[in-house]
N, C-alpha and C positions, 0 to 999 in steps of 0.2 A: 322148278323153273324160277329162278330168282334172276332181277334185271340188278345191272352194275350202276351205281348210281355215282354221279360227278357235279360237284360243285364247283358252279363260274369263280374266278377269283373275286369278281365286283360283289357276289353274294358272301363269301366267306369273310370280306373287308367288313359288310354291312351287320353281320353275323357277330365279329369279334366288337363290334360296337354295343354291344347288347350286352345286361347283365348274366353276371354267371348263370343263377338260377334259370333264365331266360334261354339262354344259350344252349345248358342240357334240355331242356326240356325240348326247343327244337332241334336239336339234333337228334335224340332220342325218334322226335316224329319224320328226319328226314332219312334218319337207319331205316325205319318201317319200311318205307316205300321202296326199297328193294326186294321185301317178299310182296308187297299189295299197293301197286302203283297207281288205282283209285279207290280207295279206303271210304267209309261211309264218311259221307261231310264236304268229301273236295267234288269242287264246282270245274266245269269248263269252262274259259276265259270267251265268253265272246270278241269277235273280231281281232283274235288272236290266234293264227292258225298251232293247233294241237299243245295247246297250255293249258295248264289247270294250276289251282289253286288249291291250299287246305289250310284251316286257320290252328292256331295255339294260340289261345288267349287273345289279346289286341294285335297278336300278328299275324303274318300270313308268308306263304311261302310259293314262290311263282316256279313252278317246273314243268320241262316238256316230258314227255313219253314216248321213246323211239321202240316200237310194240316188236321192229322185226328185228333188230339190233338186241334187245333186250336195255336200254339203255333208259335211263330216268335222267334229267340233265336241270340241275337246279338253277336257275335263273336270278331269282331274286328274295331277300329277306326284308323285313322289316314292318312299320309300323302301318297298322290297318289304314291309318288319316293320306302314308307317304307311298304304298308300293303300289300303285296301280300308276303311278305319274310313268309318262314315257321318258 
């Protein structure tokens, strides 16, 4: 049972801002969450209905999880200091 996972455009913008190095290594963790869409380490976002969060490094990666869809939906990339701002 593996979910399809889809990154927002705003995320993939904020993604290609990011060092190479940087860039595989979260991608690499954003392929994962298509077979383990809460992985040891990611948190649920309070007061954000059905968002969770999982860090690489100083970053973090904001996605929902649509359980009956199968569907993982990446939201937002970047700097631990910058992504939680609304």
């Amino acid at each position: 049972m593996s979910y399809q996972v889809f990154i927002k455009s705003a995320a993939q913008r904020q993604l290609k801002k990011l060092t190479l190095a940087t860039q595989k290594d979260i991608i690499a963790l954003i392929e994962s969450l298509s077979e383990e869409p809460r992985p040891s380490g990611c948190k649920k976002l309070k007061q954000r209905q059905n968002q969770y969060r999982v860090r690489s490094g100083d970053y973090r990666i904001i996605y929902s999880i649509e359980d009956i869809s199968l569907i993982v939906r990446v939201v937002k990339v970047g700097h631990r200091r910058d992504v939680y701002e609304e």
